[in-house]
MARMI-49212 format. One record per residue: residue number from 1; residue in three letters; x, y, z of N, C-alpha, C, O in turn. Coordinates in steps of 0.1 Angstrom, whole numbers, m for minus. Layout:
+-----+-----+-------+-------+-------+-------+-------+-------+-------+-------+-------+-------+-------+-------+
:   n : res :    nx :    ny :    nz :   cax :   cay :   caz :    cx :    cy :    cz :    ox :    oy :    oz :
+-----+-----+-------+-------+-------+-------+-------+-------+-------+-------+-------+-------+-------+-------+
: NUM : ala :     X :     Y :     Z :     X :     Y :     Z :     X :     Y :     Z :     X :     Y :     Z :
...
+-----+-----+-------+-------+-------+-------+-------+-------+-------+-------+-------+-------+-------+-------+
//
This chain:
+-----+-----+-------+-------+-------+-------+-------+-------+-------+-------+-------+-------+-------+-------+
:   n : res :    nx :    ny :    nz :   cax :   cay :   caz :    cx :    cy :    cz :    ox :    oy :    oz :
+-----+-----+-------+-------+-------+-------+-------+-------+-------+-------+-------+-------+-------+-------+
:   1 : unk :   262 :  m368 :   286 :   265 :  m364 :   273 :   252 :  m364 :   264 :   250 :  m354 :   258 :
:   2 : unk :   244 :  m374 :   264 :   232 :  m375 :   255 :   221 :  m366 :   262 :   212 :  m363 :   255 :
:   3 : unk :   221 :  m363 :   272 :   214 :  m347 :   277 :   219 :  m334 :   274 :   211 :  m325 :   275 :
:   4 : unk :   234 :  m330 :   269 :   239 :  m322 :   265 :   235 :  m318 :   253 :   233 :  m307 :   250 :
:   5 : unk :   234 :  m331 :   245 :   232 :  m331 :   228 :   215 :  m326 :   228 :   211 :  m315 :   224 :
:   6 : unk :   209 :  m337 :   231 :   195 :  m328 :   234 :   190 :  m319 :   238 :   178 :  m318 :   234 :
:   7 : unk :   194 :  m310 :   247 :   193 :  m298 :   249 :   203 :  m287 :   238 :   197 :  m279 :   231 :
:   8 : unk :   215 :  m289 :   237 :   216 :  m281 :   223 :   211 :  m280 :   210 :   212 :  m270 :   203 :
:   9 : unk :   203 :  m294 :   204 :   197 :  m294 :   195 :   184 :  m288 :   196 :   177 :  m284 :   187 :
:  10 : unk :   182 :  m286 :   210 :   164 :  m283 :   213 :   167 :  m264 :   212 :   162 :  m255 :   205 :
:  11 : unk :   177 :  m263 :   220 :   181 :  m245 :   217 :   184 :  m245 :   204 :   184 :  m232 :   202 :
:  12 : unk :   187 :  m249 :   195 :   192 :  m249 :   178 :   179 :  m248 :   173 :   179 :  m237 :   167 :
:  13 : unk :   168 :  m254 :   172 :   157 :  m255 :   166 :   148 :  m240 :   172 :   141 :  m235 :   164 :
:  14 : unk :   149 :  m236 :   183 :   142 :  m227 :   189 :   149 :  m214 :   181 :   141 :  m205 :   177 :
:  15 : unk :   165 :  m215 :   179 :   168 :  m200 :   177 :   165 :  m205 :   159 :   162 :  m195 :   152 :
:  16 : unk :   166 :  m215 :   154 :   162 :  m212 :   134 :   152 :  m208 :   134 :   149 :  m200 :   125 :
:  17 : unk :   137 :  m214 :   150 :   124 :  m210 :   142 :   126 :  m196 :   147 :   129 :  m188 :   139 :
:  18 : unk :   125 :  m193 :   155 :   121 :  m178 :   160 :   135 :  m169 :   145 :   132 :  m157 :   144 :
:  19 : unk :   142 :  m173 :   139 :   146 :  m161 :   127 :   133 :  m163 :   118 :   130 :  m154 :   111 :
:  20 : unk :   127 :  m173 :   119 :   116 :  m176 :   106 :   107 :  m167 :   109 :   104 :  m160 :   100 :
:  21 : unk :   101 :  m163 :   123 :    89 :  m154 :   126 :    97 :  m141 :   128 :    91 :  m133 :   135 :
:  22 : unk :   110 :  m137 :   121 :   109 :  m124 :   118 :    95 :  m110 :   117 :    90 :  m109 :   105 :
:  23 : unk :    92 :  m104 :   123 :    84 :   m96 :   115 :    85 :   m85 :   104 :    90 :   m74 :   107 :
:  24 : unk :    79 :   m87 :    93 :    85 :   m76 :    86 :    73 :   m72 :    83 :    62 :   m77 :    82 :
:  25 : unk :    79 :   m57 :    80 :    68 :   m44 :    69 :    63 :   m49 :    59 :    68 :   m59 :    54 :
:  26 : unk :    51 :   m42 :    54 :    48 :   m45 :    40 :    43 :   m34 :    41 :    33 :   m32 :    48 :
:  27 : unk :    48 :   m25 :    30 :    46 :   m13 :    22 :    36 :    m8 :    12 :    34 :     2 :     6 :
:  28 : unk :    28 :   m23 :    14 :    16 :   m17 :     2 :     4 :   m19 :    12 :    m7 :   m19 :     7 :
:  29 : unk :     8 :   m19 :    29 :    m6 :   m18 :    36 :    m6 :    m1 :    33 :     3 :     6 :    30 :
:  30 : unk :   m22 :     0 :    35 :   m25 :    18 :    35 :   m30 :    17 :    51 :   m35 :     8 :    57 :
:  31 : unk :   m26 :    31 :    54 :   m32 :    33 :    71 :   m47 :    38 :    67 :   m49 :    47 :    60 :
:  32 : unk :   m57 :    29 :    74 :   m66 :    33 :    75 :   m74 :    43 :    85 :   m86 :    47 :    84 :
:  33 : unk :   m65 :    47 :    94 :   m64 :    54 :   105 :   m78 :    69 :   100 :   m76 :    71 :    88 :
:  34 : unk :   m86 :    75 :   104 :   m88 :    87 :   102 :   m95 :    87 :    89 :   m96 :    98 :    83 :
:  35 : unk :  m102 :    75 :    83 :  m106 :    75 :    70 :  m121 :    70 :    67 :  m123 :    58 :    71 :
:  36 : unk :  m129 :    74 :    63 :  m145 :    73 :    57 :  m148 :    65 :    47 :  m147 :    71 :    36 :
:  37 : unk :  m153 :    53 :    47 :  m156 :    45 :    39 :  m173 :    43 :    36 :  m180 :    37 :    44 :
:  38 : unk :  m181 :    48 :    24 :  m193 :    45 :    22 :  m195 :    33 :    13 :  m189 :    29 :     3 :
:  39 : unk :  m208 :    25 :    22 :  m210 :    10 :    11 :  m214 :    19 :     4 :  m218 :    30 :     7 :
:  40 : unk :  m214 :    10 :   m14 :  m218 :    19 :   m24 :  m229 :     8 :   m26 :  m240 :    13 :   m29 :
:  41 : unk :  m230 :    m4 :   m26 :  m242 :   m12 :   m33 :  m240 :   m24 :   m25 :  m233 :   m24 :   m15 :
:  42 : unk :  m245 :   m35 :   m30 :  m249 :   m51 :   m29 :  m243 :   m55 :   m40 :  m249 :   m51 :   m50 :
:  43 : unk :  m234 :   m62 :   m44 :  m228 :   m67 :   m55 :  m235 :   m79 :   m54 :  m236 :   m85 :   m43 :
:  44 : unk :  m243 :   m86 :   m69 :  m249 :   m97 :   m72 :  m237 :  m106 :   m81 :  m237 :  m104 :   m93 :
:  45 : unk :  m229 :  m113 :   m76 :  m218 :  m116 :   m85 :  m222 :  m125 :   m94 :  m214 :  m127 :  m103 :
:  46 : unk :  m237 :  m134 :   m93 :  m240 :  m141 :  m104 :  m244 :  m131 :  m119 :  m239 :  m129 :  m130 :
:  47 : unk :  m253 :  m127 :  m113 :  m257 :  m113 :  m124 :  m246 :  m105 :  m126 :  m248 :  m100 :  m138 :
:  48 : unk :  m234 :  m100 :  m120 :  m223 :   m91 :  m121 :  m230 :   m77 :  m124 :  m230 :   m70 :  m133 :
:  49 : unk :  m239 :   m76 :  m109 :  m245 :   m63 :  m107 :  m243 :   m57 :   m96 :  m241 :   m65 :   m87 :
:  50 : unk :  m244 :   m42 :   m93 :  m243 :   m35 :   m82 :  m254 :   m27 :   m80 :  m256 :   m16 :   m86 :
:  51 : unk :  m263 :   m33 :   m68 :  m277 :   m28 :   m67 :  m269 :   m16 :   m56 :  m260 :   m18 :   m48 :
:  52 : unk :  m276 :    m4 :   m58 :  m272 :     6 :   m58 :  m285 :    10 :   m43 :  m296 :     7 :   m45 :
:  53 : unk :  m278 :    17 :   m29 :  m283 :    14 :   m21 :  m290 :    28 :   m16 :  m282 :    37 :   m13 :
:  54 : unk :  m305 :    31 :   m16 :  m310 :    42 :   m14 :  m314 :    46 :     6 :  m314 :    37 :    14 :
:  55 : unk :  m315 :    57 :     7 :  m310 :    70 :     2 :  m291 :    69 :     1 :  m288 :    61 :    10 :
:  56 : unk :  m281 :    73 :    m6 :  m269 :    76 :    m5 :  m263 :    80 :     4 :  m267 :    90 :     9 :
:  57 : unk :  m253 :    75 :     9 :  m242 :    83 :    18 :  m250 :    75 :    30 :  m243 :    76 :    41 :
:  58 : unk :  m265 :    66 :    33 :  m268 :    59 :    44 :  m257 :    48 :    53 :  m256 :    46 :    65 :
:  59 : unk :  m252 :    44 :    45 :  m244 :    35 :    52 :  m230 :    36 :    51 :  m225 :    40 :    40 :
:  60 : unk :  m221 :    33 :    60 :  m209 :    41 :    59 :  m202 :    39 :    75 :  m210 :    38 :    85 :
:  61 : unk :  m188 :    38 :    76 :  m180 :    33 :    87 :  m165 :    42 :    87 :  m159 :    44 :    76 :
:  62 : unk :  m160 :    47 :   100 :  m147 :    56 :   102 :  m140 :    48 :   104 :  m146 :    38 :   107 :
:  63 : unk :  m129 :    47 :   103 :  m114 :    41 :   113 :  m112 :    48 :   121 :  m107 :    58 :   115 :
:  64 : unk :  m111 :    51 :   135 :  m109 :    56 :   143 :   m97 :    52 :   151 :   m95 :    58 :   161 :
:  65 : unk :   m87 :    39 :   147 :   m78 :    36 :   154 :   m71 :    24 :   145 :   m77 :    15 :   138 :
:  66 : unk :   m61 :    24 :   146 :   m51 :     8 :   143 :   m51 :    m3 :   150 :   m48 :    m2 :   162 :
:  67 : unk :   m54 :   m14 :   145 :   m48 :   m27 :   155 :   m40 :   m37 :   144 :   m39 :   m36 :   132 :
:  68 : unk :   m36 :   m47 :   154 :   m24 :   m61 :   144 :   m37 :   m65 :   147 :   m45 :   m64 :   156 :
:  69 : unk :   m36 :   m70 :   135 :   m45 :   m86 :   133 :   m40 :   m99 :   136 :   m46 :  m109 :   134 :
+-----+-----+-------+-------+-------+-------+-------+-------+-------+-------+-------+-------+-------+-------+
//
């Protein structure tokens, strides 16, 4: 009996947590799939400056694919 109860309680806890890790959507990610991102500067956040990075358009990164984090 007291093996019965412990094993039901242990499958009871398993199936509440596993509803907790549901995974859900969130609609305010953007796909970054297929998209061009140029640094634009060096932000100095004590000064609240953006040193501005010569020549332009030098530095810069594609998304080429999706992954989960």
């Amino acid at each position: 009996m007291k093996t019965k109860t412990i094993l039901l309680l242990t499958i009871a806890l398993f199936l509440i947590g596993g509803m907790g890790c549901e995974k859900k959507e969130d609609s305010t990610i953007t796909k970054l799939t297929g998209t061009r991102w140029e640094l634009a500067g060096i932000m100095d956040v004590k000064m609240n400056q953006l040193k501005k990075l010569t020549p332009e358009g030098a530095y810069w990164f594609k998304f080429i694919s999706e992954t989960e984090g």
